[in-house]
Backbone as CSV, one residue per row, in Angstrom:
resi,resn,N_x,N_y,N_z,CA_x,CA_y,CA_z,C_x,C_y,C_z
1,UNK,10.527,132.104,-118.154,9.099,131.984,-117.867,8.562,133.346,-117.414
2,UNK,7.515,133.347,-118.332,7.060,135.290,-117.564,5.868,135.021,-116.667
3,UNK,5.847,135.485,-115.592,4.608,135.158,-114.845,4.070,136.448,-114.386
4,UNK,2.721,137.074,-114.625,1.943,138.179,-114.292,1.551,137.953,-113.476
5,UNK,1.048,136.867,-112.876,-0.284,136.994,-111.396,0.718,136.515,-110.473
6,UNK,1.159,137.224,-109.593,1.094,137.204,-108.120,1.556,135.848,-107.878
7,UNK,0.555,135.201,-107.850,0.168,133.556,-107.518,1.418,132.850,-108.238
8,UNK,1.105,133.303,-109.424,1.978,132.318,-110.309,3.449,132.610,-109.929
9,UNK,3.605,133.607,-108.974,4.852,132.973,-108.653,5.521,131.529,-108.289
10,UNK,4.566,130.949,-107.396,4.578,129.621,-106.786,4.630,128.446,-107.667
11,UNK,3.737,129.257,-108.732,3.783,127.888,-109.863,5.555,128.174,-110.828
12,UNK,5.684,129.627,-110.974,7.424,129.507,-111.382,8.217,129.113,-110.729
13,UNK,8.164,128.744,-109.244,8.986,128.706,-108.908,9.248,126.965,-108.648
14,UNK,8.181,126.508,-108.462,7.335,125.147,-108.751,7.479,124.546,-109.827
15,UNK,7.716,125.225,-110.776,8.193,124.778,-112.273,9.832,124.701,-112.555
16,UNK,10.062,125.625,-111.916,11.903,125.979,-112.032,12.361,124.857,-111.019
17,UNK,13.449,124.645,-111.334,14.204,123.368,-110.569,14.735,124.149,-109.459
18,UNK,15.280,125.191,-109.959,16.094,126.192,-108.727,14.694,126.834,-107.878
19,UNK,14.873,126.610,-106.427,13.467,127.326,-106.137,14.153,128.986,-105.688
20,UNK,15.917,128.779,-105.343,16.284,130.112,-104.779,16.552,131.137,-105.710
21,UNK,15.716,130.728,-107.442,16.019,131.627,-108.031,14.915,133.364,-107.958
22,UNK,15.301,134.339,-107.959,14.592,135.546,-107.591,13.432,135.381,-108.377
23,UNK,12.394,136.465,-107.953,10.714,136.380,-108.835,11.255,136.833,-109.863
24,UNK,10.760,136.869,-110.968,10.897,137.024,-112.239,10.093,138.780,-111.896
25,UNK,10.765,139.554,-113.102,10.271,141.145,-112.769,8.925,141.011,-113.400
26,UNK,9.257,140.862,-114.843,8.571,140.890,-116.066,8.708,140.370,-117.412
């Protein structure tokens, strides 16, 4: 999942089953 805004971290991580997985770079 590629996520650009900031925010959307919460929603990747919200989406991902694993929440302890790291932010995505790019």
């Amino acid at each position: 999942m590629k996520i650009e805004l900031q925010e959307g971290k919460k929603i990747y991580f919200a989406s991902d089953q694993h929440f302890g997985a790291p932010t995505p770079a790019e």
